[in-house]
PyMOL CGO cylinders between C-alpha atoms (Angstrom):
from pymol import cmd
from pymol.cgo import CYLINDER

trace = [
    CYLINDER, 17.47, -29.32, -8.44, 17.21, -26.02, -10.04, 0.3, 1, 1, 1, 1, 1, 1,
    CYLINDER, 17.21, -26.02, -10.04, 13.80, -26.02, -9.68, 0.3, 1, 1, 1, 1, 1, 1,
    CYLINDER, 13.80, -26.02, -9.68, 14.08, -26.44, -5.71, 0.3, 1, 1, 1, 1, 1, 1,
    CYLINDER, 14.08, -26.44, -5.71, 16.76, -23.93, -5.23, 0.3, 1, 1, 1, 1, 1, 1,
    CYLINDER, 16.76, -23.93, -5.23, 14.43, -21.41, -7.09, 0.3, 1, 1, 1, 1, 1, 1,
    CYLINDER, 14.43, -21.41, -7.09, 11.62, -22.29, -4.67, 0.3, 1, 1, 1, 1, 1, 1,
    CYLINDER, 11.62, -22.29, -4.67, 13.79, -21.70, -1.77, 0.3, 1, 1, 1, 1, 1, 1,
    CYLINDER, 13.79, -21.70, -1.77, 15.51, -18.68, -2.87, 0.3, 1, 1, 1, 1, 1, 1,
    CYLINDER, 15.51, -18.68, -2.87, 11.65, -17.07, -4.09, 0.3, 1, 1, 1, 1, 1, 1,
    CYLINDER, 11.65, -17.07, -4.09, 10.70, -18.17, -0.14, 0.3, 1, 1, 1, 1, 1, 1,
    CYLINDER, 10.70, -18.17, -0.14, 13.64, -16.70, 1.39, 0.3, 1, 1, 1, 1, 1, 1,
    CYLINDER, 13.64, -16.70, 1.39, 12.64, -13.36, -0.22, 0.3, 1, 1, 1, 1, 1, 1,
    CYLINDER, 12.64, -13.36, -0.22, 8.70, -13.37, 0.75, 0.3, 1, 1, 1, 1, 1, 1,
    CYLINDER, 8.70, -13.37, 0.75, 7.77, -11.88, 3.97, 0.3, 1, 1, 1, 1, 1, 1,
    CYLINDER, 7.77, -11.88, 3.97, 5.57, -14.05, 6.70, 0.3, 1, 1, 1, 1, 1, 1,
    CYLINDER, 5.57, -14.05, 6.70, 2.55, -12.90, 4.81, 0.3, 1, 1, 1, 1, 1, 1,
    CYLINDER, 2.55, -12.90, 4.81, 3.50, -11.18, 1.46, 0.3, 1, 1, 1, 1, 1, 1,
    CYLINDER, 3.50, -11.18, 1.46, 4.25, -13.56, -0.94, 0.3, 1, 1, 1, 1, 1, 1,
    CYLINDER, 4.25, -13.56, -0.94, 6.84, -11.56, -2.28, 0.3, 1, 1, 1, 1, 1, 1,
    CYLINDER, 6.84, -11.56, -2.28, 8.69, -9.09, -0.08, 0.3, 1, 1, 1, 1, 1, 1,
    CYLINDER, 8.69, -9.09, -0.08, 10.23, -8.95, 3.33, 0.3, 1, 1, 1, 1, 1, 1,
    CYLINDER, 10.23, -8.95, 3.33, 10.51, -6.62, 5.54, 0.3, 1, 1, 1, 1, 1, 1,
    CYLINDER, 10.51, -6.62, 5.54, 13.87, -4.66, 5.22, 0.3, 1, 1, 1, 1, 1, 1,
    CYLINDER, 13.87, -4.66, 5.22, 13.60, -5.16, 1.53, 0.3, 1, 1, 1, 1, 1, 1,
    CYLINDER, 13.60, -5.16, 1.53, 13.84, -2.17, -1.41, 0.3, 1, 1, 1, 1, 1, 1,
    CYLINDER, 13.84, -2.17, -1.41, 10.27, -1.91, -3.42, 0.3, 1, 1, 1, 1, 1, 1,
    CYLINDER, 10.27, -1.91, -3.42, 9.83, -1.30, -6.81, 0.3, 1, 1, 1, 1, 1, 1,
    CYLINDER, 9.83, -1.30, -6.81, 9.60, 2.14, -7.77, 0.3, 1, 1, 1, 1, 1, 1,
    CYLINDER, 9.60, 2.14, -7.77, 6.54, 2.99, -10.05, 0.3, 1, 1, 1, 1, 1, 1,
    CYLINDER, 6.54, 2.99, -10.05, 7.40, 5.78, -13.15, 0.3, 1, 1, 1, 1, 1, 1,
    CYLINDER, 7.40, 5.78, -13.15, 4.18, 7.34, -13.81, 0.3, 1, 1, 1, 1, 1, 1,
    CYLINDER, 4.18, 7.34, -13.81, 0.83, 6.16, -12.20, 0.3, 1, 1, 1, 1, 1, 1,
    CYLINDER, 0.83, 6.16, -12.20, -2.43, 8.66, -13.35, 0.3, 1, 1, 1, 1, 1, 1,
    CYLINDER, -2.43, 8.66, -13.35, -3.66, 10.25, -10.31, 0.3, 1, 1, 1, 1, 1, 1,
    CYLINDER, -3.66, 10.25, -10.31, -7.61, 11.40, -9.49, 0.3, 1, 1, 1, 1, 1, 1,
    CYLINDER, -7.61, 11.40, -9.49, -6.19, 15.15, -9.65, 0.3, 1, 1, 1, 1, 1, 1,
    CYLINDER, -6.19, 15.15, -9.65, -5.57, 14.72, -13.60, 0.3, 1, 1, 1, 1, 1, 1,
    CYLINDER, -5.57, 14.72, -13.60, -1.82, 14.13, -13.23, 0.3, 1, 1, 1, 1, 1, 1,
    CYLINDER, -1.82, 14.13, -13.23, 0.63, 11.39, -13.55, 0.3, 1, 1, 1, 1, 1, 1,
    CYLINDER, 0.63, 11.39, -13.55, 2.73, 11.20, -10.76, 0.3, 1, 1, 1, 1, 1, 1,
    CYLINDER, 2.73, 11.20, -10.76, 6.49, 10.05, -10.21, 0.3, 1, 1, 1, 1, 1, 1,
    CYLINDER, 6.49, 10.05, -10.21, 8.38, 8.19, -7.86, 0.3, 1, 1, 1, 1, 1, 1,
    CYLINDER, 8.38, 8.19, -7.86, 11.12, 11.05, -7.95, 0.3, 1, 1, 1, 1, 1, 1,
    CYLINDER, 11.12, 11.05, -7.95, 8.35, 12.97, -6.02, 0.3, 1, 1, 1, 1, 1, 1,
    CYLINDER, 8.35, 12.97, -6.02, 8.90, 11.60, -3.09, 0.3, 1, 1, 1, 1, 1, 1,
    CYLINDER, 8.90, 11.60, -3.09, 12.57, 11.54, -2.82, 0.3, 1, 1, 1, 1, 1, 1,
    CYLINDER, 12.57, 11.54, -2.82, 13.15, 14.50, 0.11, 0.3, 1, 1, 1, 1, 1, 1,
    CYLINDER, 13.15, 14.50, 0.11, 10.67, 12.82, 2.03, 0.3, 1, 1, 1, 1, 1, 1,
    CYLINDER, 10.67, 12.82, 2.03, 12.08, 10.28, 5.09, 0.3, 1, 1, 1, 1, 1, 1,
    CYLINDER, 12.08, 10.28, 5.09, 8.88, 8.38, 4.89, 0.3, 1, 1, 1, 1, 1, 1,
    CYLINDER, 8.88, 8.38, 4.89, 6.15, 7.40, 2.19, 0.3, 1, 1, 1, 1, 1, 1,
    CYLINDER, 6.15, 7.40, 2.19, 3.14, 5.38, 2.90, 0.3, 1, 1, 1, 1, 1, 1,
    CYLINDER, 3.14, 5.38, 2.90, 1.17, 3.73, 0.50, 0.3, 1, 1, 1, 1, 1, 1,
    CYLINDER, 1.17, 3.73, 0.50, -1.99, 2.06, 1.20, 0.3, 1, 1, 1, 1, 1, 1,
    CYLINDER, -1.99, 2.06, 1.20, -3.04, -0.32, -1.53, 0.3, 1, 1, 1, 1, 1, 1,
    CYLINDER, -3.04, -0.32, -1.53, -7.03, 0.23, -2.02, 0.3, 1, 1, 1, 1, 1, 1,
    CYLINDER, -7.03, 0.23, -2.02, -9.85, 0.28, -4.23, 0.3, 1, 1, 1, 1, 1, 1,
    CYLINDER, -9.85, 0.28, -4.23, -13.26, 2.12, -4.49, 0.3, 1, 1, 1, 1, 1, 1,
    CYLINDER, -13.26, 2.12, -4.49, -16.14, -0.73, -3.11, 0.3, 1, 1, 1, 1, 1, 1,
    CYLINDER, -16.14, -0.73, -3.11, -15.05, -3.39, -1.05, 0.3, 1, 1, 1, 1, 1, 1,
    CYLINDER, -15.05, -3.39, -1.05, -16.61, -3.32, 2.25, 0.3, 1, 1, 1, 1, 1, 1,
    CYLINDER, -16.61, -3.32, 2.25, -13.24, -3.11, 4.64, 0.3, 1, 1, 1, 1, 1, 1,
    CYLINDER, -13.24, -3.11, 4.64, -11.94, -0.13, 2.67, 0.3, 1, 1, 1, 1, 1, 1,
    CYLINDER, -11.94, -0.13, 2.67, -15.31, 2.27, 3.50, 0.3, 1, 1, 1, 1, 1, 1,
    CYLINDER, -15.31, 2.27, 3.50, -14.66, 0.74, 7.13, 0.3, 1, 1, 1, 1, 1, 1,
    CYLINDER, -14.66, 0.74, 7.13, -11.30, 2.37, 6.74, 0.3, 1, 1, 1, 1, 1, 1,
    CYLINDER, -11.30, 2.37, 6.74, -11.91, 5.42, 4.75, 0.3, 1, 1, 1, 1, 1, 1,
    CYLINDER, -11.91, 5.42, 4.75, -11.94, 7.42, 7.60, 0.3, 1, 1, 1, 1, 1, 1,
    CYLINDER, -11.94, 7.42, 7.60, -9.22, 6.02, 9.14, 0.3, 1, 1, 1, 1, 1, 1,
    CYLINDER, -9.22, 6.02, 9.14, -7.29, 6.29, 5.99, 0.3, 1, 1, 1, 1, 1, 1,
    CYLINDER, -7.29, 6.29, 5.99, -8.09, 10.20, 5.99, 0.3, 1, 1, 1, 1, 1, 1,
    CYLINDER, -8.09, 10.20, 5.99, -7.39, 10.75, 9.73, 0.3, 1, 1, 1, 1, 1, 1,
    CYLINDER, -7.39, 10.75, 9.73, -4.14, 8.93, 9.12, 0.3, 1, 1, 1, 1, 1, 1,
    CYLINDER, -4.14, 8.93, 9.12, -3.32, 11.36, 6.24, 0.3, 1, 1, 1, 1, 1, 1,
    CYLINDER, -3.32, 11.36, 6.24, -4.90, 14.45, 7.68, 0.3, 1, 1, 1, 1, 1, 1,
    CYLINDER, -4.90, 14.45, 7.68, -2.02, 13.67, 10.71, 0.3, 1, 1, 1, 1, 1, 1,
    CYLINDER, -2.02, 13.67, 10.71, 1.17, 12.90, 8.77, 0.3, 1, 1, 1, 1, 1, 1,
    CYLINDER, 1.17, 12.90, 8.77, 0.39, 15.79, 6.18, 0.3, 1, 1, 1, 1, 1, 1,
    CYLINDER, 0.39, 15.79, 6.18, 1.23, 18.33, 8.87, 0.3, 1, 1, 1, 1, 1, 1,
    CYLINDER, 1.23, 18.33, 8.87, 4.82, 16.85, 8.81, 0.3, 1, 1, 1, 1, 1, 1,
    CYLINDER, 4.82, 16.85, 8.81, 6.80, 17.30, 5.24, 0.3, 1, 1, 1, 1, 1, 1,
    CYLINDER, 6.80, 17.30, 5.24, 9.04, 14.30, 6.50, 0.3, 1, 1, 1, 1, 1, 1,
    CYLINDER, 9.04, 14.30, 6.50, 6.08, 11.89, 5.08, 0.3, 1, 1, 1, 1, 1, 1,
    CYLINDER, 6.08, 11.89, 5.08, 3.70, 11.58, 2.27, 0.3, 1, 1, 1, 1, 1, 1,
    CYLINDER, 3.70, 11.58, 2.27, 0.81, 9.30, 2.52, 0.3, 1, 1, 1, 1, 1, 1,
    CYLINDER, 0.81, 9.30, 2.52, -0.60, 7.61, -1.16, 0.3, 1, 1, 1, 1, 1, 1,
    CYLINDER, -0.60, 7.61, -1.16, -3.31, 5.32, -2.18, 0.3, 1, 1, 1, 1, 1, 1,
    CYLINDER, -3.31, 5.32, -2.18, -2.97, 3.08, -5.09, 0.3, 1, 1, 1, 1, 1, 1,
    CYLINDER, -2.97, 3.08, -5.09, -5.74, 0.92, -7.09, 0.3, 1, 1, 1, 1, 1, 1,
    CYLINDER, -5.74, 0.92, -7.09, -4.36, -1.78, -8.83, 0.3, 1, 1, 1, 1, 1, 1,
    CYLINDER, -4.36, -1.78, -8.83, -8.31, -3.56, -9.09, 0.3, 1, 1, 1, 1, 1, 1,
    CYLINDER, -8.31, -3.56, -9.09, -9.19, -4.20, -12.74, 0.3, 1, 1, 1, 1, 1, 1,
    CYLINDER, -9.19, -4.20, -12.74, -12.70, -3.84, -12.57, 0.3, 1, 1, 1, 1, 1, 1,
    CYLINDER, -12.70, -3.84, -12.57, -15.14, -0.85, -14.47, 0.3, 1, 1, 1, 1, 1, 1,
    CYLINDER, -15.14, -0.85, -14.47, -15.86, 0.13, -10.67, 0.3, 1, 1, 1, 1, 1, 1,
    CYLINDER, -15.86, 0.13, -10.67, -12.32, 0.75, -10.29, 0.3, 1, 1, 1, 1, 1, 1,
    CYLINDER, -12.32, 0.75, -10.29, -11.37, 2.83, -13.47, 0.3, 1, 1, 1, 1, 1, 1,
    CYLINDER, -11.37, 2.83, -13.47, -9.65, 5.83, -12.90, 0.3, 1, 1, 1, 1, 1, 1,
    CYLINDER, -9.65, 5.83, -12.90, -12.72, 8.04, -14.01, 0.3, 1, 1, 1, 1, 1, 1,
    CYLINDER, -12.72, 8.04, -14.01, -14.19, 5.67, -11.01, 0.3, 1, 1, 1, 1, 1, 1,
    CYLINDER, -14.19, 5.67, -11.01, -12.11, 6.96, -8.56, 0.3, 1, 1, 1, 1, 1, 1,
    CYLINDER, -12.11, 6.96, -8.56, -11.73, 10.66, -9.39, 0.3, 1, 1, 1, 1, 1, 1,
    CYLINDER, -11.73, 10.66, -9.39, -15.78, 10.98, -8.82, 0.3, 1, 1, 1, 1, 1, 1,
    CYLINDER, -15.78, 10.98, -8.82, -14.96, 8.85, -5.85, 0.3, 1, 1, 1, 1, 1, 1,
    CYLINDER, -14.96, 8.85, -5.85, -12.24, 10.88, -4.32, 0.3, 1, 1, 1, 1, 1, 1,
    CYLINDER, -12.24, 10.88, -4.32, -14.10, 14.08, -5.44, 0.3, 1, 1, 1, 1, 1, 1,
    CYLINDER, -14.10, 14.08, -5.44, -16.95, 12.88, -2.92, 0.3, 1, 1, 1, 1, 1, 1,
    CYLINDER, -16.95, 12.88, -2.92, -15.22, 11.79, -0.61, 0.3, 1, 1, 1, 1, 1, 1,
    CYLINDER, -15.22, 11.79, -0.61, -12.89, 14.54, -0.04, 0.3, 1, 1, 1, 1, 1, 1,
    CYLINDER, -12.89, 14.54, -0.04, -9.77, 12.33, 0.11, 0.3, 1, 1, 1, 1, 1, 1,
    CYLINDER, -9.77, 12.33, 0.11, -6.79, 14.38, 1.32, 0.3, 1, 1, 1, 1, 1, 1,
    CYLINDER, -6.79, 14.38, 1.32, -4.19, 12.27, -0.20, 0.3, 1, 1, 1, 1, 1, 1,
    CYLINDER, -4.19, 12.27, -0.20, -3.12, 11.08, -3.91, 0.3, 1, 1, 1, 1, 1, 1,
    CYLINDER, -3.12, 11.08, -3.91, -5.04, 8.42, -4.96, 0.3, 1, 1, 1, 1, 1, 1,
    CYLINDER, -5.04, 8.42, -4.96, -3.40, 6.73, -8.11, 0.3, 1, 1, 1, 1, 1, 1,
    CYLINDER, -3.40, 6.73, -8.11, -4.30, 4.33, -10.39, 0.3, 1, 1, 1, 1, 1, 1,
    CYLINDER, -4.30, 4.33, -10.39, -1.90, 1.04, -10.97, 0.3, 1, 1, 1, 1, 1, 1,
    CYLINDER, -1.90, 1.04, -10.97, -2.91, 0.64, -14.55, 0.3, 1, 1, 1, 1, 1, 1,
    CYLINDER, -2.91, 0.64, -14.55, -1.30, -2.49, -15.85, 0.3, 1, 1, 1, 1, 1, 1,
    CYLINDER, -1.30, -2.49, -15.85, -1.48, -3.99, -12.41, 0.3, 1, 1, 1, 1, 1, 1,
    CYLINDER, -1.48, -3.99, -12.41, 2.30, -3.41, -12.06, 0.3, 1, 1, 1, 1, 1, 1,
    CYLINDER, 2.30, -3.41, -12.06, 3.26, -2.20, -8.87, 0.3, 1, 1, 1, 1, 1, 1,
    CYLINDER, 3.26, -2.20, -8.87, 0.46, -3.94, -6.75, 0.3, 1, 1, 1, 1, 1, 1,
    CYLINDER, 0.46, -3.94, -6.75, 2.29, -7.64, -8.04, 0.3, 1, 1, 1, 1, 1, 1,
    CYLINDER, 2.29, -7.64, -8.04, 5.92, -6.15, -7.50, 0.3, 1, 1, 1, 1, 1, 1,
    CYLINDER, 5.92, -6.15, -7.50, 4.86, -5.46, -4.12, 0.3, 1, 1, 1, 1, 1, 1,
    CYLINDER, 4.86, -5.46, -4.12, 3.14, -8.60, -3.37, 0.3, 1, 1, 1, 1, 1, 1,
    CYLINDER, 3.14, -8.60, -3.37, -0.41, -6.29, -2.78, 0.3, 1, 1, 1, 1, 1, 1,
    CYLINDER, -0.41, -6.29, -2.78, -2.87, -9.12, -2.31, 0.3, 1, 1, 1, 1, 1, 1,
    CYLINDER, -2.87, -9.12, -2.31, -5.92, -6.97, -0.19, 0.3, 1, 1, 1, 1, 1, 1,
    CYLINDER, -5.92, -6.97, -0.19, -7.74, -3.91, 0.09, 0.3, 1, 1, 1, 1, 1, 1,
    CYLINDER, -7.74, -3.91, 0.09, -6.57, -2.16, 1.85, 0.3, 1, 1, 1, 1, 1, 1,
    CYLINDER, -6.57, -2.16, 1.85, -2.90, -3.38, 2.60, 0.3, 1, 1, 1, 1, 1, 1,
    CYLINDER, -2.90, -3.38, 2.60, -0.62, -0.97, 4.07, 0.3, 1, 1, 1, 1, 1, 1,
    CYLINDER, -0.62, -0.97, 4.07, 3.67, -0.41, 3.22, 0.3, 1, 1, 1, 1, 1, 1,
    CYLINDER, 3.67, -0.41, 3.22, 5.06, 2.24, 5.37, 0.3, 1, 1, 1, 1, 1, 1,
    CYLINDER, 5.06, 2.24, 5.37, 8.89, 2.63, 3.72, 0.3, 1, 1, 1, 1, 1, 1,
    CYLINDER, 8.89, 2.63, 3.72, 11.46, 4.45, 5.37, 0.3, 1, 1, 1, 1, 1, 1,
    CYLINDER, 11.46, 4.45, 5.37, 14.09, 6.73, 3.52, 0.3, 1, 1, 1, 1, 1, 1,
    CYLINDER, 14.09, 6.73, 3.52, 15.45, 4.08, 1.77, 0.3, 1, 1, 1, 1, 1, 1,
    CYLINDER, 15.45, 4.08, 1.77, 12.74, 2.75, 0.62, 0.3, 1, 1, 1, 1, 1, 1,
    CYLINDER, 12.74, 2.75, 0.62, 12.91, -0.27, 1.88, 0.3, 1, 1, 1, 1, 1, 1,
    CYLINDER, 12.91, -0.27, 1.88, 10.05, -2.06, 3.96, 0.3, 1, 1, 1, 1, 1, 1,
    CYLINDER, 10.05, -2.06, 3.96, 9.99, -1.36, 7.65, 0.3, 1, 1, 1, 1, 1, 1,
    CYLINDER, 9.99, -1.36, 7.65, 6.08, -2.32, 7.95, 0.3, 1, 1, 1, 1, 1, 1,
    CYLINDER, 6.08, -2.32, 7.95, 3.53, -3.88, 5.96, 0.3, 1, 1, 1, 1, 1, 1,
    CYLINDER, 3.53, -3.88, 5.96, -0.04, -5.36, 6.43, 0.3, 1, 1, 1, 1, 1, 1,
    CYLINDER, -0.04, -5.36, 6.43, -3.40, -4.30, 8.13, 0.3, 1, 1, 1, 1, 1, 1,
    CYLINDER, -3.40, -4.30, 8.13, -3.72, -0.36, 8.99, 0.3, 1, 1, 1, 1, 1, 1,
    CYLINDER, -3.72, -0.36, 8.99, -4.30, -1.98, 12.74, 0.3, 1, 1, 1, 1, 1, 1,
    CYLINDER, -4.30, -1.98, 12.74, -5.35, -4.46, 15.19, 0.3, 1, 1, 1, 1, 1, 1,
    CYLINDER, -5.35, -4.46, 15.19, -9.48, -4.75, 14.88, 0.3, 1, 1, 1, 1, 1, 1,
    CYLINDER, -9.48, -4.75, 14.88, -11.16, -3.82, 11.49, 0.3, 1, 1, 1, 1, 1, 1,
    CYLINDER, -11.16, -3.82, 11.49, -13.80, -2.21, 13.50, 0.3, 1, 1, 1, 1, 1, 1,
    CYLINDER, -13.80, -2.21, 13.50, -12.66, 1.68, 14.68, 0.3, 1, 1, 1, 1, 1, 1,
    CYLINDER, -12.66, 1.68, 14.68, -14.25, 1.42, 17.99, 0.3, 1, 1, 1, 1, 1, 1,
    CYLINDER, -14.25, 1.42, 17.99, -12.47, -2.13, 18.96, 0.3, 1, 1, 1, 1, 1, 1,
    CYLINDER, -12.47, -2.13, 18.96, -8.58, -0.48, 17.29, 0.3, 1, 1, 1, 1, 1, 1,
    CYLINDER, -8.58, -0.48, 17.29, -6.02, -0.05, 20.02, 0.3, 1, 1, 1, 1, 1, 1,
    CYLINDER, -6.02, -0.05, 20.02, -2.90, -0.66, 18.34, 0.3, 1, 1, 1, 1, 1, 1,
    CYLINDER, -2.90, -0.66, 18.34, -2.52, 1.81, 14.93, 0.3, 1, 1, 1, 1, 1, 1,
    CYLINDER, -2.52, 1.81, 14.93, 0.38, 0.00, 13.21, 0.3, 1, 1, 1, 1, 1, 1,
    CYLINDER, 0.38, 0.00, 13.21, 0.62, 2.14, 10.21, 0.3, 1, 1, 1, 1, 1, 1,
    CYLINDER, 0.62, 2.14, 10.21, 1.68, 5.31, 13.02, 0.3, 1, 1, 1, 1, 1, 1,
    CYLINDER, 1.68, 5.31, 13.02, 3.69, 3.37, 15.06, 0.3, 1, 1, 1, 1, 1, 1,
    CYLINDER, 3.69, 3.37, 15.06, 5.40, 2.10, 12.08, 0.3, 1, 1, 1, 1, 1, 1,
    CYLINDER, 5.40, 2.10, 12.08, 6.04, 5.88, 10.46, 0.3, 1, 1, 1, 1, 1, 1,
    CYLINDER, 6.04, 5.88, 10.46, 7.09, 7.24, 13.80, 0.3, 1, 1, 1, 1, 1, 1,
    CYLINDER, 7.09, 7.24, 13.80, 9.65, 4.37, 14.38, 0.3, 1, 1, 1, 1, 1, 1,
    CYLINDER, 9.65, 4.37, 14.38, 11.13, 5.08, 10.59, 0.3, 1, 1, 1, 1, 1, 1,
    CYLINDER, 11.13, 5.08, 10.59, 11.32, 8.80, 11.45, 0.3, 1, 1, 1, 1, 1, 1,
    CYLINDER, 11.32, 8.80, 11.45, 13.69, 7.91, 14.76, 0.3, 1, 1, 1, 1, 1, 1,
    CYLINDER, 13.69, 7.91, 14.76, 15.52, 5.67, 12.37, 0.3, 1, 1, 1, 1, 1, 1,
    CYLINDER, 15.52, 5.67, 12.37, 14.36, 2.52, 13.92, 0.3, 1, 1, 1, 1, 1, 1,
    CYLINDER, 14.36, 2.52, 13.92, 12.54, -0.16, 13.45, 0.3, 1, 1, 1, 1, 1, 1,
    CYLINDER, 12.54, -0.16, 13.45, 8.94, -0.43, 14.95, 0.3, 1, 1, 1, 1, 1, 1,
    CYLINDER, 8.94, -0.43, 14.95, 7.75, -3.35, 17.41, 0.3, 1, 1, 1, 1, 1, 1,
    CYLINDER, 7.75, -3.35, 17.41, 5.39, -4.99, 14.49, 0.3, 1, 1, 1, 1, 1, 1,
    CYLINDER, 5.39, -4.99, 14.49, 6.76, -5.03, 11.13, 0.3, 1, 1, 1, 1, 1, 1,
    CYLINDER, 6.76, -5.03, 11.13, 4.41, -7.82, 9.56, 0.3, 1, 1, 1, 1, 1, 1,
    CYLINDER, 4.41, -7.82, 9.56, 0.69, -8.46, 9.95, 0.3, 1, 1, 1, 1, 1, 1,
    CYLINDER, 0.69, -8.46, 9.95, -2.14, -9.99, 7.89, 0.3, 1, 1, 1, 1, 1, 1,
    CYLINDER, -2.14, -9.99, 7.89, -4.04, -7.61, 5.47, 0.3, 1, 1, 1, 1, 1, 1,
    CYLINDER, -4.04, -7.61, 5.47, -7.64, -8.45, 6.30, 0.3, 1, 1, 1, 1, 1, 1,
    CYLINDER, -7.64, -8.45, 6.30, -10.15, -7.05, 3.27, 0.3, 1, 1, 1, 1, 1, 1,
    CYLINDER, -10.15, -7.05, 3.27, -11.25, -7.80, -0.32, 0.3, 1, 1, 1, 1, 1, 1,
    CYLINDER, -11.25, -7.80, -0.32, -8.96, -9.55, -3.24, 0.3, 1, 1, 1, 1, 1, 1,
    CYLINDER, -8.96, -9.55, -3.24, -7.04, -7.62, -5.38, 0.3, 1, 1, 1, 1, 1, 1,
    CYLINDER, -7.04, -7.62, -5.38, -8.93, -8.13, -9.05, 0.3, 1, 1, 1, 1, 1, 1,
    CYLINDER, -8.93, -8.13, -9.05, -5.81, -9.36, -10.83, 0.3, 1, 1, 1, 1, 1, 1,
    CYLINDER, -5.81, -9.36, -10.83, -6.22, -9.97, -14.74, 0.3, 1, 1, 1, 1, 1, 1,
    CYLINDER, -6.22, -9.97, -14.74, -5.98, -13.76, -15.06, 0.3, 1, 1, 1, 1, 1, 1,
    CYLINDER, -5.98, -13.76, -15.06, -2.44, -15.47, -17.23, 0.3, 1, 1, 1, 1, 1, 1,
    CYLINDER, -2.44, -15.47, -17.23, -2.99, -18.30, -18.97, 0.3, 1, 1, 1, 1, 1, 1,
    CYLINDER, -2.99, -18.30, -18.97, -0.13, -20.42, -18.10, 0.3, 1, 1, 1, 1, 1, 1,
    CYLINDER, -0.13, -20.42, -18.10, 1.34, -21.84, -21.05, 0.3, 1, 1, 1, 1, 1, 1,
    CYLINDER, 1.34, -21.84, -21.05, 2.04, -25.40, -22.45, 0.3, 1, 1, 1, 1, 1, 1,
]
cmd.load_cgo(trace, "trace")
């Protein structure tokens, strides 16, 4: 019986598609994730701003160069408006995803947003990050109003519908957008393996 209950009370707090938060739900805060510009960084940071978006990414998978671009544009728009603040976040735990990895990375790049580096793999499983990349736009609560793909076709030319935007505009009128739940199409999270135990 207790067993059951727990089962429905863990699926009563998943979203459609994250397998553990809903939209309308609080996140986790991080305390200190290592950033590419040689600097931990701090969830206080964001506190004056009405939104924060964090897209959940890595350095190789196919899908996330697709969306690099996008990523930047995305950035490059919302950093004109001190309401929002736009962040990446690695949790992969591969050598191609080390933070020295992703500071030559961003360097080349020329990402215009902090890219940070979920060490102990943390924050991506509190958040129920499963892809790359996977998109939470939070409003000033912090609390989910959006999560999934960036938008509706993985290839830039087919996009019509850009749910991250619609998503940070709706949490800057204080409401809640259209689509607040989609899949995140792209590569696996690298989680370290548990054992489970006997």
């Amino acid at each position: 019986m207790f067993l059951l209950s727990f089962h429905l009370i863990s699926l009563a707090s998943a979203g459609e598609f994250n397998p553990v938060l809903d939209v309308g739900q609080a996140v986790t805060p991080w305390k200190d994730l290592e950033g590419t510009d040689e600097a931990a960084h701090t969830w206080d940071e964001f506190k004056t701003k009405k939104v924060l978006v964090v897209a959940f990414t890595c350095n190789t998978c196919p899908y996330v160069v697709d969306y690099q671009d996008r990523l930047k544009k995305l950035a490059s728009k919302w950093n004109q408006d001190d309401r929002v603040a736009v962040v990446a976040v690695n949790s992969n735990l591969i050598d191609e995803d080390s933070l020295e990895a992703m500071t030559e990375h961003a360097q080349k790049a020329a990402f215009n947003f902090l890219y940070l580096k979920d060490a102990n793999q943390e924050l991506g499983k509190a958040w129920g990050a499963t892809r790359t990349p996977e998109f939470f736009v939070l409003n000033e609560d912090r609390k989910v109003v959006y999560m999934g793909a960036m938008d509706n076709d993985t290839n830039a030319e087919k996009a019509t519908l850009n749910y991250v935007d619609l998503a940070v505009e709706a949490a800057l009128a204080g409401k809640q957008p259209e689509v607040q739940e989609t899949v995140a199409i792209g590569c696996n999270i690298r989680y370290k393996r548990s054992r489970r135990s006997r």
